[in-house]
C-alpha positions in Angstrom: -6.1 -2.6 -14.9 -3.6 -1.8 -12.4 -1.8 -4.4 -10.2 0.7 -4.3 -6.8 4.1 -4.2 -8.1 5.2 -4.9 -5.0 4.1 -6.4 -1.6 3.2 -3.6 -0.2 2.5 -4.7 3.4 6.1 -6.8 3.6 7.8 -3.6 2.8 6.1 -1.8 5.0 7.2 -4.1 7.5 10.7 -4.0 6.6 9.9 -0.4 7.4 9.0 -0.8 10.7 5.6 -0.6 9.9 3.4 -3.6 10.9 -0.3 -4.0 10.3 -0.5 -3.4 14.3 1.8 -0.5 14.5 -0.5 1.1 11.5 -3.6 0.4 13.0 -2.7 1.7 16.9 -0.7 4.7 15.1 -4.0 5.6 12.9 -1.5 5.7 10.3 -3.9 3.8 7.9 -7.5 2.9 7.8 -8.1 -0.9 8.9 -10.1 -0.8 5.0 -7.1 0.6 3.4 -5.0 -2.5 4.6 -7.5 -5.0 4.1 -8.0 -3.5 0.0 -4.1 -4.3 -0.3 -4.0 -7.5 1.7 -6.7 -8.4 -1.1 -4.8 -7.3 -3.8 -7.3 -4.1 -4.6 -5.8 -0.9 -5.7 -8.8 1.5 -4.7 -7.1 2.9 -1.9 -7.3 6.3 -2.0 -4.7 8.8 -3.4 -3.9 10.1 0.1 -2.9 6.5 1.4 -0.8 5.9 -1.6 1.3 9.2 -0.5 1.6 7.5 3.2 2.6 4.3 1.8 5.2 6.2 -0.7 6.4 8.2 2.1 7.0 5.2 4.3 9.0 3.7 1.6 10.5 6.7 0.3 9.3 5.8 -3.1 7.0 7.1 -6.2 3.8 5.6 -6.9 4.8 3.5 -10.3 7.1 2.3 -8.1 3.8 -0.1 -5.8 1.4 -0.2 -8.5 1.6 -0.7 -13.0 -1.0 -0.8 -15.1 -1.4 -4.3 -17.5 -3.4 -4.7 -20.1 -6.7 -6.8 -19.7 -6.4 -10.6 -21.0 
């Protein structure tokens, strides 16, 4: 399963990015930050290339995959 390496929202916030300025700047979908405040990594590929441009990072960089327990 994959898992948030990071939290995703605070560093987007960091950023300059808040869940307000996100929503009013259609930057991503209200779903898209509710999946992450929730922990869920279905967000689609595009978002993840927002979110990694944003943070000027690669995508193993948010998310890792763990072995189911």
């Amino acid at each position: 399963m994959l898992r948030y390496k990071i939290n995703i929202l605070e560093e987007l916030k960091k950023a300059g990015y808040s869940s307000y300025r996100m929503r009013q700047e259609k930057v991503l979908a209200e779903s898209t930050l509710q999946r992450i405040r929730e922990g869920n990594t279905s967000i689609e590929l595009e978002s993840l290339g927002v979110i990694c441009n944003i943070l000027r990072c690669q995508p193993g960089d948010l998310v890792e995959w763990v072995e189911n327990a």
